[in-house]
Every structure is written in structure tokens, then in C-alpha cells.
C-alpha positions in Angstrom: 0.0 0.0 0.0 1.2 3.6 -0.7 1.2 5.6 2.5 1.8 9.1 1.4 2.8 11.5 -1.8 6.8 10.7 -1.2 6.2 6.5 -2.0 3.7 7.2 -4.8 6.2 9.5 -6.2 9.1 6.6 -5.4 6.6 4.3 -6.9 6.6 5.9 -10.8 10.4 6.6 -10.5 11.8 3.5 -9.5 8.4 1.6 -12.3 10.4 4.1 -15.0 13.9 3.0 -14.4 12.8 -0.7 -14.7 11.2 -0.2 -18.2 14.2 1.7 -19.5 17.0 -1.0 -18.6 14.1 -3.6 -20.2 13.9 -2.3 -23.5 17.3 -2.2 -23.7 18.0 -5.7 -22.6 20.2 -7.5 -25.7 17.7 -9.7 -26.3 15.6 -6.9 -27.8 17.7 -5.6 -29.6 18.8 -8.2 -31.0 15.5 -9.5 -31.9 15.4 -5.9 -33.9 18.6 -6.6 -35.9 17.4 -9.9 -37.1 15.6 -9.2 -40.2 14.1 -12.5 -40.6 12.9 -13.1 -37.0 11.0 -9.5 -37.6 9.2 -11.0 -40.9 5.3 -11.4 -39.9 5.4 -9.2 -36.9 2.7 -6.2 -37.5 3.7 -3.2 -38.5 7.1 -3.8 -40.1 7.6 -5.7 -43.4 10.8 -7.3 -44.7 11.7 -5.5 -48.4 13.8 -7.5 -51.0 16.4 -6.3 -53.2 18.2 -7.6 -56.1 20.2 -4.5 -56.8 23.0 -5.7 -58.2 21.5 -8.3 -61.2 25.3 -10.1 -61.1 25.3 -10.3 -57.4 25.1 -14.0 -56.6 24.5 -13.8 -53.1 21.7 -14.3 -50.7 19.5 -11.0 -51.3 19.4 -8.0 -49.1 16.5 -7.7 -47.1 16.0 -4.2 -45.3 13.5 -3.0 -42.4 10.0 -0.4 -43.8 8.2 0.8 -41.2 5.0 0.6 -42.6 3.0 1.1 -38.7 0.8 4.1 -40.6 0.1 2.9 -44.2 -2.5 1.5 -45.3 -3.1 -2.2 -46.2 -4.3 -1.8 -49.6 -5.5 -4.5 -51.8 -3.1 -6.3 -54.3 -2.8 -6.2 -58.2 -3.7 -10.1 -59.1 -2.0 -12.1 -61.9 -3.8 -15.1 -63.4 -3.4 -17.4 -66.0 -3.1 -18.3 -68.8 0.6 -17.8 -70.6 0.7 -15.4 -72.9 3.6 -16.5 -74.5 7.1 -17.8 -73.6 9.5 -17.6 -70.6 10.6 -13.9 -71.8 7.4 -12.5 -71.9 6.2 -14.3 -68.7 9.0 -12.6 -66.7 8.4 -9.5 -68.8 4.5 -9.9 -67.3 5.4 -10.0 -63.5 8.3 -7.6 -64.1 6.0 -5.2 -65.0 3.1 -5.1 -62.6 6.0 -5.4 -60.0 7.4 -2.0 -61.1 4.4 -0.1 -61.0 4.0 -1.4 -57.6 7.3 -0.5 -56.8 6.7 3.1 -58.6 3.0 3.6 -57.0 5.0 3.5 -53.2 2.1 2.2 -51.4 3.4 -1.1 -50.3 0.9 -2.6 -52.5 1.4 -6.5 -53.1 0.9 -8.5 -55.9 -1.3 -11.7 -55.8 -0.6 -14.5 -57.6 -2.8 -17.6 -58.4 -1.5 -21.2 -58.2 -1.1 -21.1 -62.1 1.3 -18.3 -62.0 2.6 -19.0 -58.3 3.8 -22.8 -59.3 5.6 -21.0 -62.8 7.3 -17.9 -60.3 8.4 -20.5 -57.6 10.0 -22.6 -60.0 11.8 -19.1 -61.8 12.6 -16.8 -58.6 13.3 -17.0 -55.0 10.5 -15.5 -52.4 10.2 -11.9 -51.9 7.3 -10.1 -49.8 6.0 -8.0 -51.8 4.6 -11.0 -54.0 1.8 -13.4 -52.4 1.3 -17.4 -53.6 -1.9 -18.8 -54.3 -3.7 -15.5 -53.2 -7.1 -15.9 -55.1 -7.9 -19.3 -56.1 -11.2 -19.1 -54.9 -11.4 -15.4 -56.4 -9.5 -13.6 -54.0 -10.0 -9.7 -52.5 -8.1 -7.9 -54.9 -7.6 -4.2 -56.0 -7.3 -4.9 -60.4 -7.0 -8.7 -62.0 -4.6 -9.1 -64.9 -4.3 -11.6 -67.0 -0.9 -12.3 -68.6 -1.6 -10.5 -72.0 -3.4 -7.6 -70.2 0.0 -7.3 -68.1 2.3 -7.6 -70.6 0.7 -4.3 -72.7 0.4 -2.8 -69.4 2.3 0.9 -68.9 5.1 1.5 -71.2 8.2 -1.0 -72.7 10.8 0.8 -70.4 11.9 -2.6 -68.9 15.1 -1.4 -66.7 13.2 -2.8 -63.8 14.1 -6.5 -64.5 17.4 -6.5 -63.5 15.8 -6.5 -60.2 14.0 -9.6 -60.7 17.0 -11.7 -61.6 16.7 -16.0 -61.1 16.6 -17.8 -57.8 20.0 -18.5 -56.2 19.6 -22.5 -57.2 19.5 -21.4 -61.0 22.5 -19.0 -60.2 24.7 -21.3 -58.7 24.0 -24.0 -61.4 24.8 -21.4 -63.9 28.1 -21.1 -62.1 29.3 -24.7 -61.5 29.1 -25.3 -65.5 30.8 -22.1 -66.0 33.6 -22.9 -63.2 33.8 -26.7 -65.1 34.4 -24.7 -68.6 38.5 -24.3 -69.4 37.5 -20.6 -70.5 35.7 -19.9 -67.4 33.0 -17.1 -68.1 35.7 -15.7 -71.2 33.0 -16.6 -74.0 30.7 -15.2 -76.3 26.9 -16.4 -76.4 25.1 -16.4 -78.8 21.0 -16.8 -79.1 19.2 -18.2 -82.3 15.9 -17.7 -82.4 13.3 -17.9 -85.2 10.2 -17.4 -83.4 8.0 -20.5 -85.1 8.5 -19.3 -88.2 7.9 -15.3 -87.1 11.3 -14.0 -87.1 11.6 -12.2 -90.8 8.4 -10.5 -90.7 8.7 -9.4 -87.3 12.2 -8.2 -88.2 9.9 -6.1 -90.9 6.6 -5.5 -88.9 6.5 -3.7 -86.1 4.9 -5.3 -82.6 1.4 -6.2 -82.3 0.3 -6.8 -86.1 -2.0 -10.1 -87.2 -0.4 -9.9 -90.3 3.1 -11.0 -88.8 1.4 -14.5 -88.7 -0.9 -14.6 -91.9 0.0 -17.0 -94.8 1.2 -14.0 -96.8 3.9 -12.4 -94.5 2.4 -8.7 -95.8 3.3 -5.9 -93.1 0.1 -3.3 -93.5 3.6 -1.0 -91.1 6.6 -1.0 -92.1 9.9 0.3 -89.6 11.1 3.6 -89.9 14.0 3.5 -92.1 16.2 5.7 -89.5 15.8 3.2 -87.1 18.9 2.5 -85.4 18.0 -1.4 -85.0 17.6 -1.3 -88.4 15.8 -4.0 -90.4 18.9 -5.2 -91.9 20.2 -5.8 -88.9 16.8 -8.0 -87.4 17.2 -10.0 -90.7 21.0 -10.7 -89.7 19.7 -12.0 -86.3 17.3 -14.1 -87.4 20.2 -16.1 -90.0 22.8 -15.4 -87.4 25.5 -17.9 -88.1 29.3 -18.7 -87.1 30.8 -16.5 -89.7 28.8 -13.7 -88.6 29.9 -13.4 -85.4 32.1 -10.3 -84.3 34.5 -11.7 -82.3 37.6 -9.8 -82.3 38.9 -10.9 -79.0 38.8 -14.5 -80.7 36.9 -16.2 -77.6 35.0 -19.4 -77.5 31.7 -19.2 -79.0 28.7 -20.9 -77.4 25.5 -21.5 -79.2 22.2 -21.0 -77.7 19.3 -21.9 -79.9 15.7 -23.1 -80.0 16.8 -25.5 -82.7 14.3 -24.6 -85.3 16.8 -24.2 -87.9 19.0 -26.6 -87.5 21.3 -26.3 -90.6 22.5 -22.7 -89.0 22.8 -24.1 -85.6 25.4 -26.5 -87.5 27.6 -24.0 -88.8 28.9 -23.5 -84.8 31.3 -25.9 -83.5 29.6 -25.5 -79.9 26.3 -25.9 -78.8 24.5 -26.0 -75.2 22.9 -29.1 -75.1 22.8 -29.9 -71.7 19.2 -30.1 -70.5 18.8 -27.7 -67.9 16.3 -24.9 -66.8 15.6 -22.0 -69.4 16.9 -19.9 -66.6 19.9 -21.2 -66.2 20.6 -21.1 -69.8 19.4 -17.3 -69.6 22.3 -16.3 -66.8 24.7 -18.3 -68.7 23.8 -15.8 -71.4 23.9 -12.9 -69.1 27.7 -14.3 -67.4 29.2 -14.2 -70.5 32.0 -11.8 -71.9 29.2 -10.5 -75.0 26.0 -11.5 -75.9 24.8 -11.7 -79.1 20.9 -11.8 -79.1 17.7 -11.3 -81.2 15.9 -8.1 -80.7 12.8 -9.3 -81.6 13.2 -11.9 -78.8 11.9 -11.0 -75.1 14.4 -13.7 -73.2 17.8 -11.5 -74.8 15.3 -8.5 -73.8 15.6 -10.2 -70.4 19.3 -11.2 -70.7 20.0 -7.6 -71.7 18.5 -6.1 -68.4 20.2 -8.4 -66.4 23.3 -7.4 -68.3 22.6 -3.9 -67.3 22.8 -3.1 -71.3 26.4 -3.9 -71.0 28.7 -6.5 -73.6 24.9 -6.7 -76.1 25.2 -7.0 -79.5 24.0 -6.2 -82.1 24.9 -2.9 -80.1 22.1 -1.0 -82.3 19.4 -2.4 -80.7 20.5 -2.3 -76.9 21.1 0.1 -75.3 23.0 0.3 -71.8 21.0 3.5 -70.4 17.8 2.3 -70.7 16.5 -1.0 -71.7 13.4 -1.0 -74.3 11.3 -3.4 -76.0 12.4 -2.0 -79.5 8.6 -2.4 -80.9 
């Protein structure tokens, strides 16, 4: 029992002094340096980095306090494909940087269709949730993969933030390690696009006739155009000889084998079977990569690559990387 005004004033002294010395106690703060143990605790998320795309370390993960902002409802991505492994990544990518740019700490949902594809590309990182809506979830605006990947503009610099998980990075490594050249190469990607390649070379994005029997463009490119025709054309018959390669390194072939007879005319191919992804960062570790424009994965390859060592140098550019319509 307090007796008098001195041992109630004794009483909130001595009660203060214990509270200080307990929120200091190491465990605490401890507990508030450990990123990871502080993952699910309200009010504070756990952001993700990848700001360095040739980094092959564990990511970054930093502390937001986000005590006074609202929980808004995510974007959702659903499936179907709309088509390959380039344009997939190129889909996420780009709902994830207007996230990013919107500064809201809004999430994107994904549903199992899309979160089976992004667990089996990337590691985990908070700001994207798996299987949010497979019952139709509670989200802000639903995307499906086509809507997403004609979302906002083709200023695609964001990517090199979404680089592969650490397993497809380290098996990228081990075959480069077990090469004599070690990462001293030039790659090189063939690809024909199912038949596509020469009039998308011509056409620009987004035309039906690129796929008619007739191979008519109703567009044509503008003849200033750095990433000139001409030099499409050369990247869809890319072959050996063609290379520039004044450094004389060891040329590696990567190719979706649809035209075989140029894939022949270099003396080494990838073959081993192996993840698109790992093939894609073997593309990326390499001393210059020589790529198709009209292709999203070198799009891809040449974000991670921070626009650096692409050719045909036309068509990438190191400042900013564009899909080149």
C-alpha cells in the first residue's frame, strides 16, 4: 500500500527506471537486428532487393516501417501464358514495377497457375503473395498475362531486379567454373520465333499480319531506325561466320533448334538439359552476348546485363532498356 505523496512519487520513478533498462536488454535488440525473426510481426515488413543483377549472393532484405500505411488490396495475376519464358518474366516484371513506382506497399497476388511458374523461376520476396485468389480472392485490379504484358510502357530497366533464384544461379556457375575458359565466352541466341522471325524483323509489334500466310506488313519500320531491319534480318540467320568476335573467344550457341542447318555452322552448342533460366544467366555471365531483338528472353538477358557487352549494339542500349517495338 502507498502511505503518502513521497512512496507514490518513489513508486513511478523507481516503475520508470525498470522499463528503461528492459527495453534495452540485448535480447531486444537483438531480436530488432534480425531481419528475418521481424518477418510477420505487424507493423514492419521485410523488403527484398536484387540490386545488383550479377550479385550471386543471398539477397538483401531491409526494415520499412510501414506502422501508418494503409493495407491496400493487391494487383492479381492469373493465368493463362501469354507466350514464352521472356514475356512471362516480362509480365510479372512489369506489374511489380508499377508497384514499386506507385510507393504504397501494394502486393501482388498470384494464383496457383502463375505462383507454381514464379516459384519454380525466382526466389520468395514479400511483396509477391502465392496462391492468393484461387477461390477469387479480394483484390484491388485482375490481370491476365496479356493484359499485363501491354500494361504501362516498354521501359523494362526494372528486370534486373527480378533476376533468377539463387539455385539457377549457382548451377549457372558450376558449368561455367567446369568450362576451361571460365566465363571468357561469347553467347550467342538463335531464335526464329516459329517461323515469325523475318516479318517481325519487318513488322512492327502487335500486327496479325506478322502470322498470316502472306507475310504482308500493312507498317513498315522507320528506315532511321537505329535497329535497323537489316540488322533484325541478320539476327534471325545469325550464323558462325557472322559473329564479331575480335577478341577471338569461345563461342557458345544457344538456340531453340528450329533451324537446324545454322545451328550446324557453330562448333559448340549448349545441349545440356537444364532450366531456361539457367541457360538465360549463362547468357547474361558471358564476356558479350549476341541476341535477337525481336526476342523477349535476350530482352531479359540484356536487363540483367545492365545493357552492358549486347550485340548487335544497335538495338540495346545500356542507359535504358526497351522493347524495341
Amino acid at each position: 500500500m502507498l502511505q503518502n505523496g513521497r512512496d507514490f512519487f518513489c513508486f513511478l520513478l523507481c516503475s520508470a527506471v525498470f522499463f528503461s533498462n528492459f527495453l534495452s536488454l540485448p535480447e531486444l535488440n537483438d531480436l530488432v537486428g534480425s531481419s528475418r525473426e521481424l518477418e510477420g510481426l505487424s507493423g514492419l515488413i521485410v523488403d527484398q532487393k536484387h540490386d545488383n543483377a550479377l550479385n550471386t549472393g543471398s539477397p538483401t532484405y531491409t526494415l520499412q516501417d510501414t506502422t501508418n500505411v494503409e493495407q491496400l488490396k493487391p494487383f492479381c495475376l492469373t493465368g493463362p501464358f501469354y507466350g514464352g519464358t521472356g514475356n512471362n518474366v516480362m509480365e510479372v516484371g512489369k506489374l511489380l514495377r508499377h508497384l514499386d513506382e506507385e510507393g504504397k506497399h501494394r502486393k501482388l497476388g498470384l494464383d496457383k497457375f502463375w505462383t507454381k511458374w514464379y516459384k519454380s523461376h525466382f526466389d520468395a520476396r514479400p511483396e509477391v503473395l502465392f496462391d492468393y485468389f484461387p477461390d477469387g480472392g479480394d483484390c484491388e485490379q485482375t490481370f491476365e498475362a496479356q493484359e499485363a504484358f501491354f500494361f504501362g510502357d516498354w521501359d523494362l530497366s526494372y528486370l534486373k531486379h527480378l533476376t533468377p533464384s539463387l539455385q539457377h544461379r549457382q548451377t549457372a556457375e558450376a558449368i561455367i567454373k567446369s568450362w576451361p575458359h571460365g566465363n571468357n565466352y561469347v553467347s550467342v541466341h538463335r531464335r526464329h520465333l516459329d517461323g515469325t522471325c523475318h516479318i517481325s524483323a519487318r513488322c512492327p509489334l502487335n500486327r496479325p499480319e506478322r502470322k498470316s500466310k502472306n507475310r504482308k506488313c500493312v507498317e513498315h519500320r522507320d528506315p532511321k531506325e537505329a535497329c535497323s531491319v537489316d540488322i533484325r534480318l541478320q539476327a534471325c540467320d545469325m550464323e558462325y561466320n557472322k559473329v564479331d568476335n575480335p577478341k577471338n573467344l569461345p563461342v557458345i550457341l544457344f538456340t531453340d533448334r528450329q533451324v537446324p542447318e545454322l545451328d550446324a555452322t557453330f562448333p559448340q552448342i549448349f545441349n545440356t538439359t537444364t532450366h531456361m533460366f539457367v541457360e538465360m544467366w549463362l547468357m547474361t555471365q558471358s564476356h558479350t552476348h549476341w541476341g535477337n531483338p525481336r526476342s523477349t528472353v535476350d530482352l531479359v538477358v540484356s536487363s540483367w546485363r545492365r545493357g552492358m557487352g549486347m550485340e548487335p549494339r544497335q538495338c540495346y542500349s545500356p542507359e535504358k532498356i526497351f522493347y524495341m517495338l
